[in-house]
C-alpha positions in Angstrom: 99.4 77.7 126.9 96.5 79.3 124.9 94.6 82.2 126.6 97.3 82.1 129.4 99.8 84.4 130.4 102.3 82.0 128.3 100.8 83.5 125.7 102.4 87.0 125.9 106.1 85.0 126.0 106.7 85.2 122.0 105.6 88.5 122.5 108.3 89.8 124.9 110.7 87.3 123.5 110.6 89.4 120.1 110.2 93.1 122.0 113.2 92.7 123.7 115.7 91.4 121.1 114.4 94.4 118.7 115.8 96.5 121.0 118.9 94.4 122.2 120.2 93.5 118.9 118.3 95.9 116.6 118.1 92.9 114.3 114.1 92.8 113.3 114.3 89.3 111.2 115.9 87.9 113.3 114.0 88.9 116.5 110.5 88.4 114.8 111.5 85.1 113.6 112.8 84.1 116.8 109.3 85.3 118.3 107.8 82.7 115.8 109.9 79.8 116.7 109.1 80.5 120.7 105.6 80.7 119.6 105.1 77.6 117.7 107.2 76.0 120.2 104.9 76.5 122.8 101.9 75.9 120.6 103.1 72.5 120.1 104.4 71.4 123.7 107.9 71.8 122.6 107.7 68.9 120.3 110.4 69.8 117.5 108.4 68.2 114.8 105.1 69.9 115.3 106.6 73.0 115.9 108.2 72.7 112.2 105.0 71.9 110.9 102.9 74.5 112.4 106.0 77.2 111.1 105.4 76.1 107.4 101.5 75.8 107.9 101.5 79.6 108.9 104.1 80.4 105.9 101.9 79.1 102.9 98.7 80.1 104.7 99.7 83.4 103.8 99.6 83.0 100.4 97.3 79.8 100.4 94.0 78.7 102.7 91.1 77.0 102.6 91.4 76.2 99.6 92.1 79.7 97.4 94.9 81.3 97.1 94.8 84.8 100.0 94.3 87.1 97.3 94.5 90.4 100.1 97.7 89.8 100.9 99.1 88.6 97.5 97.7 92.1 96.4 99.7 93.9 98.5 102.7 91.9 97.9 102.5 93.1 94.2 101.6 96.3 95.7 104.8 96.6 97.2 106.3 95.7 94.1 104.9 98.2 92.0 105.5 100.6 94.1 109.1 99.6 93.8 109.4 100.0 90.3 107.2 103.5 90.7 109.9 104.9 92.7 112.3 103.6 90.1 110.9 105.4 87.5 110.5 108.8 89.1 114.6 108.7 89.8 115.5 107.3 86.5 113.0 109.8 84.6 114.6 112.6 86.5 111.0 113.7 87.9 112.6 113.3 91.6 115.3 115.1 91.2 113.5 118.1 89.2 110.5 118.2 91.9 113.6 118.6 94.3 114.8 121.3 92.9 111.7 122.8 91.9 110.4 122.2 96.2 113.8 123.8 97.2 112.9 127.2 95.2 110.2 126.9 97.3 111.1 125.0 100.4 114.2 127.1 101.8 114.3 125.7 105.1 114.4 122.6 106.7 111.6 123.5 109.0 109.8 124.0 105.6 110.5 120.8 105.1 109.1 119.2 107.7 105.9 121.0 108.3 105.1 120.2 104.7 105.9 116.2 105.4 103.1 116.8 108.1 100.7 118.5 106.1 100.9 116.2 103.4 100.2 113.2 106.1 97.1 115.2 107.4 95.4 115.8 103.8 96.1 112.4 102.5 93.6 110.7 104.7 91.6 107.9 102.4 94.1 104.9 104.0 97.0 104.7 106.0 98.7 102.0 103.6 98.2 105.0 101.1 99.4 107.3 102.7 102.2 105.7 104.2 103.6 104.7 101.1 101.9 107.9 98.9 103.8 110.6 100.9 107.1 108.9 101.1 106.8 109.4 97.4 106.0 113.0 97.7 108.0 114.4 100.5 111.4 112.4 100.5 113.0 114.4 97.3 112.7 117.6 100.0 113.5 116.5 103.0 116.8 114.4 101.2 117.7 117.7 99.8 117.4 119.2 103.1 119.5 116.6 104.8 116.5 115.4 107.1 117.1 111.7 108.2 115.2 109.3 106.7 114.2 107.9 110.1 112.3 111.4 110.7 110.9 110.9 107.8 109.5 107.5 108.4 108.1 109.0 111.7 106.1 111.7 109.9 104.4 109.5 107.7 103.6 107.1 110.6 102.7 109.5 113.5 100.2 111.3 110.7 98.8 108.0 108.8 96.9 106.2 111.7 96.5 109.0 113.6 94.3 110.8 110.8 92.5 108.2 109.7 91.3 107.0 112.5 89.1 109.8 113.2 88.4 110.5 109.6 84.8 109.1 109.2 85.5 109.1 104.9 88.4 106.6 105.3 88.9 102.7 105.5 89.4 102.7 108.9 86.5 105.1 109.9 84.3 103.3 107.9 85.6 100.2 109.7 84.7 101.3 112.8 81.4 102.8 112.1 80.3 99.4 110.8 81.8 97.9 113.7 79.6 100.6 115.7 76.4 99.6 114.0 76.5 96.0 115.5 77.7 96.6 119.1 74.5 99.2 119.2 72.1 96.7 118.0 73.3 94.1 120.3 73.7 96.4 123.2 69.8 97.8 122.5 71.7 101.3 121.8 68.7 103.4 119.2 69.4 107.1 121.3 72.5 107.6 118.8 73.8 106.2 115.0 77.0 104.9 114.4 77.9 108.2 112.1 76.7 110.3 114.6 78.8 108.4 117.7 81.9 108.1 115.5 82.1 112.2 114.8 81.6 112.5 118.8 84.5 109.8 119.4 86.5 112.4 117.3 87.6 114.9 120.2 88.2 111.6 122.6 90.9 110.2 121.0 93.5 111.5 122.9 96.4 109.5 121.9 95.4 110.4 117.8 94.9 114.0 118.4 98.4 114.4 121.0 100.1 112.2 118.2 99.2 114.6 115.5 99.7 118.1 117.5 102.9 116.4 118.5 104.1 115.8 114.9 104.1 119.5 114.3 105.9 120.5 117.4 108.9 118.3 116.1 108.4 119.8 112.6 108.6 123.5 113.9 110.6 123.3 116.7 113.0 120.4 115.7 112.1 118.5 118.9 114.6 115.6 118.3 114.8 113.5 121.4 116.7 109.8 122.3 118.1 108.0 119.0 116.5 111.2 116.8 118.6 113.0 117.8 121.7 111.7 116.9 120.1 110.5 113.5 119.0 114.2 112.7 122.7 115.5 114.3 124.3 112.7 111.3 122.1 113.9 108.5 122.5 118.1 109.3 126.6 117.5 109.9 127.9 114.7 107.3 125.1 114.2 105.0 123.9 111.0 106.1 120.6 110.3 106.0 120.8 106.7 106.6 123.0 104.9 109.3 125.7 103.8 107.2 125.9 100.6 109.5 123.3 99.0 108.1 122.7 97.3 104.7 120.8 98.9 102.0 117.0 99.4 103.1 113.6 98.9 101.1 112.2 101.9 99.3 115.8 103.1 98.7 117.8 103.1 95.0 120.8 104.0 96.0 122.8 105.0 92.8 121.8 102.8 91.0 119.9 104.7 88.5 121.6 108.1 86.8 118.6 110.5 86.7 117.5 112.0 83.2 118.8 115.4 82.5 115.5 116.3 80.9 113.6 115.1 84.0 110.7 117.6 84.7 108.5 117.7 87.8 105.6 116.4 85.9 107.2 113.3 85.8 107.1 112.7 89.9 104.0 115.1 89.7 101.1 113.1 87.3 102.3 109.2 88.2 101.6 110.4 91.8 98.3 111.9 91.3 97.5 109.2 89.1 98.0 106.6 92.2 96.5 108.5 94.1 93.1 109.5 92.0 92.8 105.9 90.5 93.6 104.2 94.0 90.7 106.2 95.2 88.1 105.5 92.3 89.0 101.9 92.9 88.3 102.1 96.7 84.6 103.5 95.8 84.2 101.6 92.8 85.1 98.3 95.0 83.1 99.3 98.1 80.1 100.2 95.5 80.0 96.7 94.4 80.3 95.1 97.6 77.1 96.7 98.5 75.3 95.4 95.2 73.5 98.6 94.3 73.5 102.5 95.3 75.4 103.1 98.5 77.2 106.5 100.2 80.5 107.0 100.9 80.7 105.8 104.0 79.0 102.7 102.4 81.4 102.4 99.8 84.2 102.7 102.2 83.4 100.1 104.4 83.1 97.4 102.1 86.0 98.8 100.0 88.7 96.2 98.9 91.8 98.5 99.9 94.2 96.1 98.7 93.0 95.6 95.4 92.6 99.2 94.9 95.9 99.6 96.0 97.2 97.6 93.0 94.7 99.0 90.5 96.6 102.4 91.4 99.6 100.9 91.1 99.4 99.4 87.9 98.0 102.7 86.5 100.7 105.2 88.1 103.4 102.6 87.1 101.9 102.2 83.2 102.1 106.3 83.4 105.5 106.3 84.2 106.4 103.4 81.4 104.6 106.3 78.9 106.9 109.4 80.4 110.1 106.9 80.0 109.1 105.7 76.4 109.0 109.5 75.5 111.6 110.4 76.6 113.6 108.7 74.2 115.5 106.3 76.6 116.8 102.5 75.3 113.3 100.7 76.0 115.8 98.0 77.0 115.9 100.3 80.5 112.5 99.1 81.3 113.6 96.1 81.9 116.2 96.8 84.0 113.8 99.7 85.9 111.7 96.8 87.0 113.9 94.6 88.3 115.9 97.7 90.4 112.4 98.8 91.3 111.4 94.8 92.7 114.2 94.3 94.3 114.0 97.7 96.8 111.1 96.4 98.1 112.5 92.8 99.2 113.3 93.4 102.8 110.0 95.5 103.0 108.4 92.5 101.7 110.6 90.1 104.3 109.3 91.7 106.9 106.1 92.2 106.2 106.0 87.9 106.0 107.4 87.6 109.3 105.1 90.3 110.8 102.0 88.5 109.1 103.4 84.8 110.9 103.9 85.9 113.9 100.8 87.5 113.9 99.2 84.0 113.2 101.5 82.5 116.1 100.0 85.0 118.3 96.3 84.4 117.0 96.4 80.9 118.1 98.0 81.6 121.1 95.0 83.8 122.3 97.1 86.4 123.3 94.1 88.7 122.4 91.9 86.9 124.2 94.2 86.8 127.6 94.3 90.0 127.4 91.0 91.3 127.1 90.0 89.1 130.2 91.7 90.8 132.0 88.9 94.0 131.6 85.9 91.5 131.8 87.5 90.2 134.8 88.1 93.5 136.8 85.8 94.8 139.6 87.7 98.5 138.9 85.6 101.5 139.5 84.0 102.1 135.8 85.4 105.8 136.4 88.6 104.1 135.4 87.8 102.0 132.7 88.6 104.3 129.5 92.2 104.8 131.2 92.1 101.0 131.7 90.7 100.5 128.3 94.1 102.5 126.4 96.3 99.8 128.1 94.9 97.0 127.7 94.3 98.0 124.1 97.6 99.5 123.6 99.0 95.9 124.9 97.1 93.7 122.7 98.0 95.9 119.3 102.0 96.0 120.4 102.1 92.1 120.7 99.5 91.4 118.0 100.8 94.0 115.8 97.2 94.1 114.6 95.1 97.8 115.4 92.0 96.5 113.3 92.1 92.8 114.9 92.5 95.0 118.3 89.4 97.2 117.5 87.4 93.6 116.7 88.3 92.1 120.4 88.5 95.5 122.0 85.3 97.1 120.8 82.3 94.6 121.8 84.1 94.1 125.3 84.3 97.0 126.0 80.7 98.2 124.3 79.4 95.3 126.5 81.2 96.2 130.3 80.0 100.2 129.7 76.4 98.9 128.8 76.2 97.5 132.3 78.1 99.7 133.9 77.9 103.8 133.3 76.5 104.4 129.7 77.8 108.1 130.1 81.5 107.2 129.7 80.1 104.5 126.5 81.7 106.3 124.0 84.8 107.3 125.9 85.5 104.1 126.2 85.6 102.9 122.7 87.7 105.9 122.2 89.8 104.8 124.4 90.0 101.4 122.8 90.8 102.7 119.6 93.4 104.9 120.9 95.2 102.1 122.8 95.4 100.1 119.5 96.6 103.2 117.5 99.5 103.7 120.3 100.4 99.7 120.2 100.8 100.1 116.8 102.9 102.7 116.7 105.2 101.0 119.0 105.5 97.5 117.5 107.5 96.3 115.2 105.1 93.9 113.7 102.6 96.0 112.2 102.0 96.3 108.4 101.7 100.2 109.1 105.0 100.4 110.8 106.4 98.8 108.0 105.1 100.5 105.3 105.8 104.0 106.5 109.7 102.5 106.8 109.3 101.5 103.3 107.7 105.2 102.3 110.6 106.9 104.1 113.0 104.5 102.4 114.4 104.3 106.2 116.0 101.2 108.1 112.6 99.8 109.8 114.6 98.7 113.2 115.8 102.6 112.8 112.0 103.9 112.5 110.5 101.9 115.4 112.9 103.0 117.9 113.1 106.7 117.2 109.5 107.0 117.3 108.7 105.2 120.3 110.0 108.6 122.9 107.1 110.4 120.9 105.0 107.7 121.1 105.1 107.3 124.8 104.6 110.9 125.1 101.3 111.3 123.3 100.3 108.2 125.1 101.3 109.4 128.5 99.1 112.8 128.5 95.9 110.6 126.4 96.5 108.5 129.5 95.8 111.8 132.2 93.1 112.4 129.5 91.3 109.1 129.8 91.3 109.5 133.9 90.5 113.3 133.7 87.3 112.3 131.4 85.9 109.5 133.9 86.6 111.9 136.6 84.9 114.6 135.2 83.0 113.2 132.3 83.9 116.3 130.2 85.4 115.9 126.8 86.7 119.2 126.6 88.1 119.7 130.2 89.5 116.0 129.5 91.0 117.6 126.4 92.6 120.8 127.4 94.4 118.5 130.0 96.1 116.4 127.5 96.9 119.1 125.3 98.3 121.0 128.2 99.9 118.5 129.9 101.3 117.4 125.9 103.0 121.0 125.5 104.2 121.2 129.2 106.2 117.7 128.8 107.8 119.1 125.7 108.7 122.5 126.9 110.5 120.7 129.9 111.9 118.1 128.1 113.4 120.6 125.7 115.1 122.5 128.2 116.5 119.7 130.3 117.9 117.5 127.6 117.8 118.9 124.0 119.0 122.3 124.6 121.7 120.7 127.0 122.7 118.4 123.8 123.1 121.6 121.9 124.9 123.4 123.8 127.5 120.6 124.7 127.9 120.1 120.6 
């Protein structure tokens, strides 16, 4: 089964009964059960023992406990009892009232959601959980759905950091660059130097991002947004009030200090934020045993552990605020335990996302796929266009951008070397596109989960009202990638996704949203 098209079968299994019963746990562990099923012949006993092995190797392998993603887990948990604070301390409600003096519009609203996604660019776990924070007392008091939220924070986290060379991810990528030129006997250009040219290639990124602002501005709410922004503007409800209580969200559980100021929401968020960010450098500093840049220090960064550092600090900040306020201390207690148990099904999901991955690992669904490139005798003037599928494929089933970018890369570094060096770095753009549009569709990546946890948003609820957008960017990078090996031009390449971007949404909205409009 492994490195077959079998492989893909746990995959599709899972895909299919997000959408049909728009229950994720059960569809992802479904996914895993197919997975280990066919991993193990269909023996019943194996495949139970291959389902525990890749449950406690999440927390425990080769002999050490897996300190990254223990960190986040306590991440996640702090983060919780952050958000608790800032609503029982009153600081969400006061930086509400203080944004809507300000913020008199819900167009207001949103463009400043998608501003705040732009400048907070270090890491997307950051900034998908970092600008929930920030921008959900607004857009709540503006009666914006929490799924449009989640698809701000989403559509502007991987999107920007991608092609932000002072980030994990470009730093990432640039040392991923560094080895594919040495083994590919590239000396013309550096990694730095190839990464800021890679910038204006990513088509999907930059389509994903112009798009964001163009459902900010113009309230382009199309498929399920729609009727979740039609809810939250008519009856108030920003959730679907099918569903169960979601991860990220308090409820009413906490009565918010009348003396709450916006220095409360204010400083704990600047303090994650500032010592999350010091910690990142600090970390990445180390790594490199001696004097490094920033691009040094970011790519050997522990982002996880810095996440937690942060964390701690911005949640000890909050404990001070709460302490002088004169509250019982006996709430603190209490606070925490609201605050960990908000972030349970975040954290449920997350577990199931991080097995099936595993599942999917060992089934070489990566590998399958990626053979299929090395295996083509296509015309290289379509291999970047070729390139964003493939890619885009291997991140929606793997659920994995960054474990996409480390099969992706080298192949593709590799069949452009021998092929037409002049489309080279088009093609790794491509790649890293692909993997940023896969994960946007997926319900298995940590991203897509983390933004629903930021938006305080139902996760099924976030993956399907993003993917219309989605497929839009990815359509027009798509004409992009075969415009650029037709022409080799970045910038005529360019101007035809971005044309192409506007023209699909200009038609789109009169044929179907101002139809909806009218007929309400």
């Amino acid at each position: 089964m492994e490195g077959t098209f079998w492989s893909l079968i746990p995959a599709i299994v899972m895909l299919v009964l997000v959408v049909l019963t728009r229950k994720v746990l059960i569809s992802i562990g479904t996914g895993i059960v197919v997975g280990a099923l066919l991993l193990n012949d269909f023996h019943i006993w194996g495949t139970v023992k291959e389902i525990w092995t890749v449950f406690y190797t999440i927390f425990y392998a080769n002999g050490a406990p897996e300190t990254g993603n223990l960190l986040l887990i306590s991440f996640l948990l702090f983060l919780g009892v952050l958000t608790a604070f800032l609503q029982a301390s009153g600081g969400a409600r006061a930086f509400g009232d203080w944004m809507l003096r300000r913020v008199k519009t819900r167009t207001g609203a949103e463009v400043m959601t998608a501003v705040i996604g732009l400048i907070i660019f270090i890491d997307d776990y950051f900034n998908s959980l970092a600008v929930g924070q920030i921008a959900r007392p607004v857009t709540d008091r503006q009666n914006i759905s929490r799924a449009k939220l989640a698809y701000y924070i989403d559509s502007s986290s991987a999107p920007v950091t991608v092609i932000a060379p002072i980030s994990s991810w470009g730093a990432y990528i640039i040392g991923i660059l560094g080895g594919l030129f040495v083994a590919n006997g590239i000396t013309t250009i550096q990694p730095i130097e190839a990464f800021i040219q890679m910038i204006p290639l990513n088509f999907y990124a930059i389509a994903s991002i112009i798009l964001v602002f163009i459902v900010a501005y113009f309230h382009f709410d199309i498929g399920p947004m729609y009727t979740h922004e039609k809810r939250a503007r008519e009856e108030g409800e920003l959730l679907d009030p099918k569903r169960n209580q979601v991860s990220g969200d308090l409820g009413d559980v906490f009565d918010p200090h009348k003396d709450g100021k916006v220095f409360h929401l204010i400083i704990p968020i600047v303090v994650l934020f500032v010592a999350t960010v010091v910690a990142m450098i600090g970390t990445g500093i180390t790594e490199t045993e001696g004097s490094a840049s920033i691009i040094d220090a970011f790519a050997n960064t522990d982002v996880n552990l810095s996440l937690i550092i942060g964390g701690i600090a911005a949640v000890l900040t909050s404990v001070i605020f709460h302490m002088k306020q004169r509250k019982p201390r006996s709430d603190i207690k209490r606070i925490f335990i609201e605050g960990f148990k908000t972030m349970i099904p975040a954290i449920n999901i997350l577990i199931l996302a991080w097995m099936i991955g595993s599942i999917i690992g060992a089934l070489e669904t990566g590998s399958y796929l990626a053979g299929l490139v090395n295996n083509s005798s296509i015309s290289a003037d379509f291999l970047p266009a070729i390139l964003f599928i493939i890619a885009g494929l291997m991140a929606l089933a793997t659920g994995s951008s960054w474990g996409t970018f480390g099969i992706m890369l080298p192949i593709a570094a590799e069949v452009m070397a021998n092929t037409d060096m002049e489309l080279f770095l088009p093609a790794l753009a491509a790649v890293l596109a692909g993997a940023v549009f896969g994960d946007h569709c997926t319900p298995i990546s940590d991203t897509t989960v983390l933004s629903s946890t930021g938006a305080g948003a139902h996760h099924i609820d976030h993956v399907l009202t993003q993917l219309p957008y989605a497929f839009i960017a990815a359509f027009t990078a798509l004409v992009g990638f075969f415009v650029i090996g037709l022409t080799h031009s970045t910038w005529i390449a360019l101007a035809a996704t971005i044309i192409l971007l506007i023209g699909i949404v200009w038609v789109t909205h009169v044929l179907f949203v101002q139809k909806k409009k009218k007929a309400s």
